[in-house]
KOLKEMAR-900005 format. One line per 3 residues: for each residue z, y, x of N, C-alpha, C. Coordinates in steps of 0.05 Angstrom, whole numbers. Layout:
Z/Y/X/Z/Y/X/Z/Y/X | ...
# end
This chain:
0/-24/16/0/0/0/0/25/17 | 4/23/52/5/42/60/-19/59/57 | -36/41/53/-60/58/52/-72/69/37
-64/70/13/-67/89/-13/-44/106/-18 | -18/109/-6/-5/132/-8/-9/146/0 | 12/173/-1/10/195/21/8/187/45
27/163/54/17/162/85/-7/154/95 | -30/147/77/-53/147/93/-60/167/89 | -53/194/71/-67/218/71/-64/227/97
-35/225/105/-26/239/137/-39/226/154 | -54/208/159/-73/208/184/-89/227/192 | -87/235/215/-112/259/225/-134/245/233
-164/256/222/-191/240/226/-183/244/259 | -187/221/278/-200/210/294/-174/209/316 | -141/216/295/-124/215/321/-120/185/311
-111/174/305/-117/141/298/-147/124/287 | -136/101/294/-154/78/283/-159/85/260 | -185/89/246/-195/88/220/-201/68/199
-181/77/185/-187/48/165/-198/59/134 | -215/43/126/-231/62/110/-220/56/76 | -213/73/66/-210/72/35/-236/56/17
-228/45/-2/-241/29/-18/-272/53/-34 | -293/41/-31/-309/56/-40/-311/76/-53 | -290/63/-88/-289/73/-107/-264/88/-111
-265/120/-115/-246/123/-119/-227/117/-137 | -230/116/-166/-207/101/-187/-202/80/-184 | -216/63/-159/-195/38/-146/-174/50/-134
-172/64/-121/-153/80/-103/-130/84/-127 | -150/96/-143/-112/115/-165/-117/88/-179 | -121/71/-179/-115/43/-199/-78/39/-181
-95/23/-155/-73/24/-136/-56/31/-140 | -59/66/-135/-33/75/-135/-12/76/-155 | -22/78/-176/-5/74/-195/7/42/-206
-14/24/-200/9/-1/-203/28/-4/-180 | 22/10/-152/32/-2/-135/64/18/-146 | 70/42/-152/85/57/-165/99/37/-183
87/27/-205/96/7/-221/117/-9/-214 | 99/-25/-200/121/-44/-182/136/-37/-169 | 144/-12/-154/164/-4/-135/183/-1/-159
171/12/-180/202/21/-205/212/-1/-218 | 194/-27/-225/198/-42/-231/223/-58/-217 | 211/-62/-188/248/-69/-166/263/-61/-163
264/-24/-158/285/-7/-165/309/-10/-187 | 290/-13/-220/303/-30/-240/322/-47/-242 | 313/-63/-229/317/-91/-237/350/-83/-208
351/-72/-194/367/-70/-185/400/-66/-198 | 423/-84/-186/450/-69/-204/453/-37/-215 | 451/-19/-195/455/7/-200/442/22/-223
425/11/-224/400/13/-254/401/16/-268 | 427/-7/-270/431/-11/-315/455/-15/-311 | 469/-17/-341/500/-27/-347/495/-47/-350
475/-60/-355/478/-87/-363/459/-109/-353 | 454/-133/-345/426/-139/-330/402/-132/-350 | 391/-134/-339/352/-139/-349/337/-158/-338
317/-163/-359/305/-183/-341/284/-176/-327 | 265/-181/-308/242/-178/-297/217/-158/-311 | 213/-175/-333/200/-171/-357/203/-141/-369
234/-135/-370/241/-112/-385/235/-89/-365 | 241/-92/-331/241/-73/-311/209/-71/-313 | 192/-82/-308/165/-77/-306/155/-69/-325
167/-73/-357/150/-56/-380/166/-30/-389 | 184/-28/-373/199/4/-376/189/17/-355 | 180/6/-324/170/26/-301/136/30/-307
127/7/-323/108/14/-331/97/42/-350 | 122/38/-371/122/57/-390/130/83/-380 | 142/82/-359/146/109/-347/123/115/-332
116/104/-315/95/122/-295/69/126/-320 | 60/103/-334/38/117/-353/50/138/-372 | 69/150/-374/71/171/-389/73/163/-420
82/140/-424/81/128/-459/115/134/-473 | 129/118/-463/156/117/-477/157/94/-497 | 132/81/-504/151/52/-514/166/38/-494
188/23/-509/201/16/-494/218/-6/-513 | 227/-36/-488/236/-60/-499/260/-65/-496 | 276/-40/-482/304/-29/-471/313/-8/-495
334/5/-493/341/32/-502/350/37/-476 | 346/63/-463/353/75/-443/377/84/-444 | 382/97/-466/410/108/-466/428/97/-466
433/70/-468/455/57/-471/444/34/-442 | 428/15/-446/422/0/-429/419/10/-389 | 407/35/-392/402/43/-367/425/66/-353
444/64/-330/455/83/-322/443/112/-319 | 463/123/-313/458/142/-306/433/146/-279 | 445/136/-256/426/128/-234/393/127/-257
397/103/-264/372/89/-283/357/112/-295 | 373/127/-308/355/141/-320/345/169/-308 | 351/177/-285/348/185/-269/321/176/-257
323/151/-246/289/141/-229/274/147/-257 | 279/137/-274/264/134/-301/245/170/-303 | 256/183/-300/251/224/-296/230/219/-277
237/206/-258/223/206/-223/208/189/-238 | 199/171/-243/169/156/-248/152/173/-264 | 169/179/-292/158/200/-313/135/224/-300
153/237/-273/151/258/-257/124/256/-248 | 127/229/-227/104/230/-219/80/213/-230 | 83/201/-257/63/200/-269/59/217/-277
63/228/-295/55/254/-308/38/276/-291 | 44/272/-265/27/301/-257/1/290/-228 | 7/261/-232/-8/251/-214/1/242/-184
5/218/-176/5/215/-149/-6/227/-122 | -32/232/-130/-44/246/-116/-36/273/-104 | -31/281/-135/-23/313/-131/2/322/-103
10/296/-107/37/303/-82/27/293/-57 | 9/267/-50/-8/260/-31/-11/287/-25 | -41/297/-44/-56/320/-19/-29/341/-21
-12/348/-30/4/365/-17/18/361/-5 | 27/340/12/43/334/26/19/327/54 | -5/331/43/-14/320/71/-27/360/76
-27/369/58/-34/405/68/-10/409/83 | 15/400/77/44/411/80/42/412/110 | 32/388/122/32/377/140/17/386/169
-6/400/152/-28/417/169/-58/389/182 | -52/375/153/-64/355/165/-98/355/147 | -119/356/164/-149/357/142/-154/332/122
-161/327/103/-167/320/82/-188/307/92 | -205/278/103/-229/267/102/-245/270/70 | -274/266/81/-287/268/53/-285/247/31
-273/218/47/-263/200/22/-247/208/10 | -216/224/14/-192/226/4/-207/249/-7 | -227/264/-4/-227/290/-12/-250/273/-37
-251/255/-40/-269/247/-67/-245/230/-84 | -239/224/-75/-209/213/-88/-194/233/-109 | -189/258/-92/-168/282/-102/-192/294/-127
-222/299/-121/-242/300/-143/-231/284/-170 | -234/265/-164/-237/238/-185/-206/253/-201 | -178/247/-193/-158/255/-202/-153/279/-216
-167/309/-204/-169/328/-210/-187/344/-235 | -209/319/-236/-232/323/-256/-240/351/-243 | -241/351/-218/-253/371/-212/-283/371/-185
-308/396/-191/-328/390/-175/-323/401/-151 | -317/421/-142/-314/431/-116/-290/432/-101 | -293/422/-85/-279/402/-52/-258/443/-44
-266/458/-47/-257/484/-43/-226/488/-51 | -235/481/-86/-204/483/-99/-182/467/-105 | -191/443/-92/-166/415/-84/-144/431/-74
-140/445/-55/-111/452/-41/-100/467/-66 | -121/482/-79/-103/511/-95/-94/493/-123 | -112/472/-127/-104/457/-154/-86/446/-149
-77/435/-120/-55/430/-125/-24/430/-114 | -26/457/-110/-8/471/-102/-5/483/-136 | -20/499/-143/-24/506/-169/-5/484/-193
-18/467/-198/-3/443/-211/31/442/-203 | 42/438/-177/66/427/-177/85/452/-179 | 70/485/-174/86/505/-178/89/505/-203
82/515/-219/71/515/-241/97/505/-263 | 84/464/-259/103/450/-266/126/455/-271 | 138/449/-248/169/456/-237/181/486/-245
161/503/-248/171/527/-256/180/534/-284 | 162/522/-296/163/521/-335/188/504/-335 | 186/479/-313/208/460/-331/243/465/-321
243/480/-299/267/496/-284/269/514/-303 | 256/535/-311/272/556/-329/272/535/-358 | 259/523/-371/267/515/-395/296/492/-389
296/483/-374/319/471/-367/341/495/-361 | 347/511/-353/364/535/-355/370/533/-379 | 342/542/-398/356/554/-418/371/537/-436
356/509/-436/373/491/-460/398/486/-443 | 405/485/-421/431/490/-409/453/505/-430 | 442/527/-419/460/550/-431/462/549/-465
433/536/-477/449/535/-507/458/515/-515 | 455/487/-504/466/454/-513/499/457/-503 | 499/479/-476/527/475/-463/544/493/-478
535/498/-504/554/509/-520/569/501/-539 | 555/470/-541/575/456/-561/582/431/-552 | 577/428/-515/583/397/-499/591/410/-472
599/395/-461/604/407/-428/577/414/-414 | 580/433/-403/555/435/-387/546/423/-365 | 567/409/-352/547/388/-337/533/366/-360
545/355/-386/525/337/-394/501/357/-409 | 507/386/-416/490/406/-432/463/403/-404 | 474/405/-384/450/401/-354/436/378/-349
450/352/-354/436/326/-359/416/324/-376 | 426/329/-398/404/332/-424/386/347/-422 | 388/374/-416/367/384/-409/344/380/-388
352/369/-368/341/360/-346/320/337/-363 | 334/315/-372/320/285/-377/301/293/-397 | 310/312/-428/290/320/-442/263/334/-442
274/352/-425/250/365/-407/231/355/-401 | 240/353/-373/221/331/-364/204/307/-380 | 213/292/-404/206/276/-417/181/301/-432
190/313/-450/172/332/-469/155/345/-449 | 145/357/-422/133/365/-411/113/344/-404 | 122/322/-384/95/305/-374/89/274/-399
106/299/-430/93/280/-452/99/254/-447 | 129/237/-446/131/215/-444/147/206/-465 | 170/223/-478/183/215/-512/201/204/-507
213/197/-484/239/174/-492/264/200/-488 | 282/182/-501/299/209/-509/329/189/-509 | 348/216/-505/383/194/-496/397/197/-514
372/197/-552/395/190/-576/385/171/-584 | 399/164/-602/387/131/-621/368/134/-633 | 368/153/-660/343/161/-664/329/182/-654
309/174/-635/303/200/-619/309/230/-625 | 297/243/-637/307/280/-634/314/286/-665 | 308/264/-683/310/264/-712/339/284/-715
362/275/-700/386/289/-699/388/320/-692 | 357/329/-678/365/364/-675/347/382/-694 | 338/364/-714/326/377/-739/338/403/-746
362/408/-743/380/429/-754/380/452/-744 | 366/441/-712/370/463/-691/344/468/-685 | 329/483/-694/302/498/-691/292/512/-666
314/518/-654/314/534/-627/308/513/-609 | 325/493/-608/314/459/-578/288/452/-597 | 286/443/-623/264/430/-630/235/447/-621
243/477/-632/216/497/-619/212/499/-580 | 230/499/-575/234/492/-544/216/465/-524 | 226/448/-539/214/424/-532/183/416/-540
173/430/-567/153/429/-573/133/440/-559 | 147/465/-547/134/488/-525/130/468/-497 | 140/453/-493/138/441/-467/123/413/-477
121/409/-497/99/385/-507/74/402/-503 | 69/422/-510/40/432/-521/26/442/-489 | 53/454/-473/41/467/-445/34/446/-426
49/422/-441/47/396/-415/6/382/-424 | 11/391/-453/-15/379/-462/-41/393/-470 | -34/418/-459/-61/443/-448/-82/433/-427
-69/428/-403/-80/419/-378/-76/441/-366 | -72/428/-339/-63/457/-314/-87/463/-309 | -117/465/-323/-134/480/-317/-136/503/-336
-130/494/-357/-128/522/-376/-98/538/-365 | -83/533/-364/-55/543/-358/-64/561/-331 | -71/557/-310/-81/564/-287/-106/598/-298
-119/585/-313/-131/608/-325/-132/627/-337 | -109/624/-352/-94/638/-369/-78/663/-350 | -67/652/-332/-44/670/-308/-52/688/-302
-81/667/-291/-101/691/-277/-125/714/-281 | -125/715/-320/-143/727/-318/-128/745/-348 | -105/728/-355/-95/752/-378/-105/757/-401
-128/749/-403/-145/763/-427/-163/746/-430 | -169/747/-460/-181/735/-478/-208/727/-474 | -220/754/-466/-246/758/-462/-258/752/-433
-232/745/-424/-242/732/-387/-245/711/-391 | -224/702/-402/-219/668/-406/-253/651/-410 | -245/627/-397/-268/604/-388/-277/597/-417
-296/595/-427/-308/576/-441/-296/558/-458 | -289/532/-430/-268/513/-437/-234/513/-446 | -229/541/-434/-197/553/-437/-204/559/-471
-219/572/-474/-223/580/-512/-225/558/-522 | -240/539/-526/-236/524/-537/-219/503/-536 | -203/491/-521/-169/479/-518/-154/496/-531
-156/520/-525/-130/536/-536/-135/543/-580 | -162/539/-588/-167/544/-601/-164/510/-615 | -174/494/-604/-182/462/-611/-146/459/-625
-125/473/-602/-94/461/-594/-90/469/-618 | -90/498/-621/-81/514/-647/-88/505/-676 | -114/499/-675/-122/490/-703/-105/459/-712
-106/445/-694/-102/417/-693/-77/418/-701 | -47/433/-692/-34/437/-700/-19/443/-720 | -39/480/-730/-28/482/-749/-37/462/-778
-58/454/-773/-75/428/-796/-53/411/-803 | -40/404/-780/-30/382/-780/-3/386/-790 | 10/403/-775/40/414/-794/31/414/-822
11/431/-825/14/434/-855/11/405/-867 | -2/395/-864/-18/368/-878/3/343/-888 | 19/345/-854/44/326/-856/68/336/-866
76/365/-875/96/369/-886/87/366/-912 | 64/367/-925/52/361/-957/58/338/-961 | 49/313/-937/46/286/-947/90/275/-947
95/293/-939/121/278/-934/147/301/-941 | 139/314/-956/160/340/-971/173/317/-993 | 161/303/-997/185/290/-1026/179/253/-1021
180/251/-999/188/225/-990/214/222/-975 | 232/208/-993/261/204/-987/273/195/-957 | 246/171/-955/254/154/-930/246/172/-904
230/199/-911/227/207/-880/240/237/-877 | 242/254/-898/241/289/-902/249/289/-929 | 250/283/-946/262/286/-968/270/293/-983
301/283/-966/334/288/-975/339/311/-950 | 322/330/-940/326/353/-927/318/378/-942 | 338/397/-929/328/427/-943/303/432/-928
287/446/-938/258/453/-935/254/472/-910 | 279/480/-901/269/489/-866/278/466/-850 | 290/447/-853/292/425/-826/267/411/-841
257/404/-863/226/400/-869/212/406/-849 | 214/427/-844/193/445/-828/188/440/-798 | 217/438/-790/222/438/-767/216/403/-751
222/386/-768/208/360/-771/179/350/-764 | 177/367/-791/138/367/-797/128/378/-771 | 139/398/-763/122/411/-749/121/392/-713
149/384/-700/159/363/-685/148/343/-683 | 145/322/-706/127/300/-705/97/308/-701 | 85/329/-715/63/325/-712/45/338/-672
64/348/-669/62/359/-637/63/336/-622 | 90/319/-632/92/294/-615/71/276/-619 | 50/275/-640/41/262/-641/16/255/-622
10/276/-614/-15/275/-593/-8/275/-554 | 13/254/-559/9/234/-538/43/237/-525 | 56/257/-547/84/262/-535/95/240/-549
108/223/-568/119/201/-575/146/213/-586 | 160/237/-580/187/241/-588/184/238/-628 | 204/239/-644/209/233/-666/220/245/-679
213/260/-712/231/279/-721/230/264/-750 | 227/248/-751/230/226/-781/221/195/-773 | 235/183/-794/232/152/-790/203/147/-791
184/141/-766/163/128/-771/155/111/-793 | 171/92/-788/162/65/-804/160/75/-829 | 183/96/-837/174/98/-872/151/118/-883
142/130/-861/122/156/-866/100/140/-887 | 88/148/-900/71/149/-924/44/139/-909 | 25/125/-919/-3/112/-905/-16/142/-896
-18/158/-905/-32/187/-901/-26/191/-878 | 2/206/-876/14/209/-852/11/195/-822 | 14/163/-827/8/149/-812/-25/148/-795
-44/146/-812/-71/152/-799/-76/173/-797 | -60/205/-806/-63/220/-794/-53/221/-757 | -27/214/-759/-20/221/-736/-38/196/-705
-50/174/-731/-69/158/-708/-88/174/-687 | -99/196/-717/-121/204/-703/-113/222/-688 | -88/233/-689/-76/255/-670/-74/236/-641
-67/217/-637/-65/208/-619/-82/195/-609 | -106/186/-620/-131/180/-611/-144/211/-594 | -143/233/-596/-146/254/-597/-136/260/-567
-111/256/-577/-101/264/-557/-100/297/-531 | -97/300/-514/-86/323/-505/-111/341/-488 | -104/356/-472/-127/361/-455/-127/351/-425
-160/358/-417/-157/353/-382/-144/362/-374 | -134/341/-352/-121/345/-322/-98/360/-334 | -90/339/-362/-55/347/-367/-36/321/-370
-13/318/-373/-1/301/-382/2/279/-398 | -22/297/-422/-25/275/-437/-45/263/-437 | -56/248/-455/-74/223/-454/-94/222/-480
-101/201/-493/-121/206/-514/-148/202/-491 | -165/205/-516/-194/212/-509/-198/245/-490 | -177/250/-499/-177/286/-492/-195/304/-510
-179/326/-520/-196/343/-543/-222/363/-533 | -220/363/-510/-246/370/-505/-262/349/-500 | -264/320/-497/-282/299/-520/-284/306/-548
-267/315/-555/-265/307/-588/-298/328/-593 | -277/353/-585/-298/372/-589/-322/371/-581 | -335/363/-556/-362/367/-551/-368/340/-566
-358/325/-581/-374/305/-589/-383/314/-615 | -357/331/-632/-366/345/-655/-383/361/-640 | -392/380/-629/-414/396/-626/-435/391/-628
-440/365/-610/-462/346/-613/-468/332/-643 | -460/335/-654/-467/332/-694/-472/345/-700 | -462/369/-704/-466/401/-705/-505/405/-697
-504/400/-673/-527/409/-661/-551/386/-671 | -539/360/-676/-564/343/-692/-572/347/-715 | -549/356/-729/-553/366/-770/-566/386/-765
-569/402/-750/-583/437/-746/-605/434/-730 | -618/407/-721/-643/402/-701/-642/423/-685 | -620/422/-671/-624/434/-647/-625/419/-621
-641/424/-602/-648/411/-580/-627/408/-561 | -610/428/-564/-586/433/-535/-564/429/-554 | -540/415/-544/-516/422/-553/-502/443/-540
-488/472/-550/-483/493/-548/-453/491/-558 | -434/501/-539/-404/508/-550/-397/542/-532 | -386/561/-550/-386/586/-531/-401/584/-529
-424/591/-536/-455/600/-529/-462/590/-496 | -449/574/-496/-458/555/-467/-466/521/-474 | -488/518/-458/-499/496/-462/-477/469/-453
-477/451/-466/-460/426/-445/-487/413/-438 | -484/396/-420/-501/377/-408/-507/355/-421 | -524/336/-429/-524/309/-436/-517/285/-420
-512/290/-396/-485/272/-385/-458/277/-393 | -450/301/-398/-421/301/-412/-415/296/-440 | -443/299/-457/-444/285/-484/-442/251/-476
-453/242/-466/-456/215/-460/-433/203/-447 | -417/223/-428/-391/214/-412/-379/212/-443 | -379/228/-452/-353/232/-484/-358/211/-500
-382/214/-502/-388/180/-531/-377/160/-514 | -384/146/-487/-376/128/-479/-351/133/-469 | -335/150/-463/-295/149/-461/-292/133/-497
-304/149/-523/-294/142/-539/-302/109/-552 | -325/100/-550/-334/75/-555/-314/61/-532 | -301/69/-512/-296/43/-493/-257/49/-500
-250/73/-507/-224/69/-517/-224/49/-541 | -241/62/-561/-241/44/-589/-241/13/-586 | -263/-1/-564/-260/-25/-560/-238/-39/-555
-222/-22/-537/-188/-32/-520/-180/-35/-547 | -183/-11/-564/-163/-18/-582/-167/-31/-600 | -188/-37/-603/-193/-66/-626/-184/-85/-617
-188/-89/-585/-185/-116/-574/-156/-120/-567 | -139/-102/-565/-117/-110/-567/-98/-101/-594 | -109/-100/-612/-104/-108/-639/-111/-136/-655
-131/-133/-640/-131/-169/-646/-128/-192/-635 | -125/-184/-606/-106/-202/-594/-75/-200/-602 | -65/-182/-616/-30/-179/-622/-37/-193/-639
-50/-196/-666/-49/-210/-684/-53/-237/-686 | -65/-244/-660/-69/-273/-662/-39/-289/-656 | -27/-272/-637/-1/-282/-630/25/-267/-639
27/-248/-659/43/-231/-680/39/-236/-709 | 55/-240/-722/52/-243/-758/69/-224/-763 | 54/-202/-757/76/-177/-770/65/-160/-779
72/-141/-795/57/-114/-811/27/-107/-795 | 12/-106/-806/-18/-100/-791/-14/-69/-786 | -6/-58/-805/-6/-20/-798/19/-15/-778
37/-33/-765/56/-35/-757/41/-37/-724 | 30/-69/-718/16/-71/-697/-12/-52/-702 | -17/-38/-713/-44/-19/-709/-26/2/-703
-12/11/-715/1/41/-703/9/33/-671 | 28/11/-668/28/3/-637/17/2/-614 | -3/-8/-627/-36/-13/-602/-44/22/-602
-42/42/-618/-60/60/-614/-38/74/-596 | -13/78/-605/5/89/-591/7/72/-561 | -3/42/-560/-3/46/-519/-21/52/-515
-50/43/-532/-63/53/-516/-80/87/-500 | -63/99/-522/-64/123/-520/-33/146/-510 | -29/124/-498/-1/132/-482/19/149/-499
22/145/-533/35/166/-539/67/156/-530 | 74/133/-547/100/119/-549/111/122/-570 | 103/129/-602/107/129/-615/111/97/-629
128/98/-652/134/62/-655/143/58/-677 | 136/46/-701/142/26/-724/176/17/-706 | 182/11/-690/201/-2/-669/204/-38/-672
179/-39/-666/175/-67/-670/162/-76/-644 | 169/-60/-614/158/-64/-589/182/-94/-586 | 203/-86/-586/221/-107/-581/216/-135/-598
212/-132/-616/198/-157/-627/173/-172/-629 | 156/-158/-606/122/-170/-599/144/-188/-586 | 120/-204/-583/124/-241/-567/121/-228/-536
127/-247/-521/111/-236/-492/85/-230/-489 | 70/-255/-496/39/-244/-495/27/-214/-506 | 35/-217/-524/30/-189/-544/44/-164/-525
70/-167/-509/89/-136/-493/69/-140/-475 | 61/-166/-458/43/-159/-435/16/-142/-444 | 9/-154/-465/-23/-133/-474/-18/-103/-467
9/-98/-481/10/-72/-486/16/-63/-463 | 26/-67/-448/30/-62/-418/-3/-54/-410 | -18/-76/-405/-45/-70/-399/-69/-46/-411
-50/-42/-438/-61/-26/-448/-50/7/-441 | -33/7/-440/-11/29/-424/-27/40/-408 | -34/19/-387/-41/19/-360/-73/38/-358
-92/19/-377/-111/22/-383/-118/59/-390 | -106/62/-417/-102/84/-426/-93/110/-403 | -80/104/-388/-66/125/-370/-78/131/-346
-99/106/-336/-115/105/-317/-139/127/-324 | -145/121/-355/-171/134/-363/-196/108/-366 | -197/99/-389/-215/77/-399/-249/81/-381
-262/110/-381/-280/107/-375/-274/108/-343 | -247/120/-330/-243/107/-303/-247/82/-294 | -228/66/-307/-223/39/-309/-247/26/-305
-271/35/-333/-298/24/-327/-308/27/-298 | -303/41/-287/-322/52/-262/-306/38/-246 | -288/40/-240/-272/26/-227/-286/-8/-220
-293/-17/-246/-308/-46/-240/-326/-58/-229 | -342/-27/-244/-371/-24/-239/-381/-1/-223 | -383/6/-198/-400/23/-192/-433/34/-195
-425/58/-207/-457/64/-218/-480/61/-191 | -498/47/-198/-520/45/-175/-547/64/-188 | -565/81/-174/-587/92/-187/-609/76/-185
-626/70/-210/-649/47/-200/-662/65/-197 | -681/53/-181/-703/67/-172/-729/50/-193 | -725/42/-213/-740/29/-230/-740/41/-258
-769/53/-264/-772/71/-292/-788/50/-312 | -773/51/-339/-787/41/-360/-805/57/-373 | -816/43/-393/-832/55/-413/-813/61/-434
-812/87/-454/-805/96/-463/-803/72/-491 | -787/71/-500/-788/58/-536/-776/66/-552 | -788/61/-575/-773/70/-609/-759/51/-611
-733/59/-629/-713/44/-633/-700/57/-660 | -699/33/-680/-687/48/-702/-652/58/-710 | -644/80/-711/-620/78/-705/-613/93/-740
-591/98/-748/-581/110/-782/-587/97/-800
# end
């Protein structure tokens, strides 16, 4: 593994023996992140870890669930995992959420050490970015950034949680929540996840704020700093910030309608913790996993709404996961632009390319497949609620961690899928593909054919 961490970043070209990185770069971040896996996985499984043992099984599908950024889970943390425990648990979260890499190349800039052009196609691939120029600033950019939003929001829920608990545990909590609602991972140190701060609008709006900034992408956030205004802003920055907003408020509204006079979820509440609920779940829903009503009883509406929120999922080169909504969107554009026979697909009066239409249909055909296929692999070896294991599968594979809470009751076969699907999902499906297959260019042209398609 030395050779996909930071320490092979710190080699200087030609003061050592060269050993060459694997062709492909998302073999590289495949690597790194199981190899991550497994280190948390032993860490785990270690005494200091938990109050109580675990088995093998349970350490590898909780370190799993942490570094992909999901939060299902076949443990409860808060009781099962120490303090220590939940601690590494932050540190995997940490550095899934913002990328391995990201600390590689900064620890190998830190260093004064050059970047070869493999590692510098590597840090590409991770970055979703084209020019080799703004690797150092992206990510230096990224870990300031980070740490900065989640240091003062950690202050502040300090100062207001430590008003009605001691402040060192008012500092714990804030710390673990944080962190969790920022790099969008949902596990939380109450029983029923956040359902209990319904009352308190101020942490629930707080945390939501650090769901939504974690699930912008540090490329819009970065743009935003630097240019202040509306009318500077990128193309791609308007539409995330516009895609985020609509999606949102649609969705508050939609889900506080479907579930204002349903007993088992919102109910038996006065109509501002309604609110405060509605509004919570449906933020969590696009790839953050935290909880402001009983899943399992939410209404069938609700439920395939918040699928497609999480199919959806967040933006680039952020925390969260999904297809990413700038798929969503240029794929709607591309409809748009077929109903209207238009030749170019156009968003912001800027053209997209027909490789990024085509990158987007195929992220979304090759997510959809995972998740058929591991829906119907749970079912062959699960006899349990179908909308139960379908909410499941979409929630790993779309890293939210949202849960029916029926993870603990899949068989093994069925926890291992979802593990793979975790994996899958967090890697990036159309990574994963490439990963298998490297694209080759033929140098071989067909003849054009008709083909009937509608």
């Amino acid at each position: 593994m030395l050779r996909i961490w930071p320490f092979r970043l710190l080699r200087k070209q030609g003061s050592l023996p060269t050993t060459h990185l694997p062709a492909s770069p998302p073999i590289v971040l495949a690597m790194g992140f199981l190899g991550l896996i497994i280190l948390g996985t032993v860490l785990l499984k270690m005494p200091f870890a938990t109050r109580s043992p675990i088995s093998w099984f349970e350490a590898f599908f909780t370190a799993t669930s942490a570094v992909t950024v999901t939060g299902l889970t076949v443990i409860e943390p808060a009781t099962v995992l120490s303090i220590p425990g939940q601690v590494l648990i932050t540190i995997l979260v940490q550095i899934g959420g913002l990328g391995f890499v990201t600390f590689a190349v900064l620890a190998a800039i830190t260093l004064g050490k050059r970047i070869s052009l493999q590692q510098q196609a590597l840090a590409l691939e991770a970055f979703n970015q084209t020019s080799v120029s703004r690797i150092r600033q992206t990510a230096f950019s990224v870990l300031k950034i980070a740490f900065t939003i989640q240091g003062i929001t950690m202050l502040w829920l300090t100062f207001w949680w430590g008003q009605r608990m001691e402040l060192k545990q008012a500092a714990y909590q804030a710390y673990f929540h944080v962190t969790m609602a920022f790099n969008n991972a949902g596990m939380a140190l109450y029983e029923n996840s956040l359902i209990g701060l319904t009352h308190d609008p101020l942490s629930i709006f707080t945390l939501s704020l650090m769901i939504i900034l974690g699930g912008l992408g540090f490329p819009v956030i970065i743009n935003l700093l630097r240019k202040k205004r509306w009318s500077l802003l990128s193309a791609y920055s308007k539409i995330i910030l516009l895609g985020t907003l609509a999606l949102n408020v649609l969705g508050f509204l939609a889900i506080w309608a479907f579930e204002h006079k349903n007993a088992g979820t919102i109910g038996h509440l006065p109509w501002f913790e309604q609110a405060t609920a509605s509004w919570l779940q449906i933020i969590s829903s696009r790839t953050s996993g935290f909880v402001a009503m009983d899943a399992a009883n939410m209404k069938d509406s609700s439920t395939l709404l918040i699928m497609v929120y999480m199919f959806i999922g967040g933006g680039s080169l952020s925390t969260a996961s999904g297809i990413k909504l700038g798929t969503f969107i240029v794929l709607l554009a591309a409809v748009v632009s077929y109903l209207r026979h238009r030749e170019e697909v156009v968003l912001m009066h800027r053209t997209v390319s027909p490789e990024t239409v085509q990158k987007s249909l195929s992220l979304v055909l090759i997510t959809f497949g995972l998740f058929f296929f591991g829906l119907l692999f749970i079912t062959i070896f699960d006899n349990l609620s179908f909308r139960s294991v379908m909410f499941e599968v979409m929630s790993a594979i779309t890293t939210t961690g949202m849960s029916f809470g029926i993870t603990g009751e899949l068989s093994l076969p069925s926890q291992c899928m979802l593990t793979l699907l975790m994996f899958a999902g967090r890697l990036g499906p159309l990574t994963l593909v490439y990963s298998l297959a490297t694209r080759r260019r033929s140098r071989i042209r067909y003849p054009e054919g008709h083909f009937q398609v509608g």
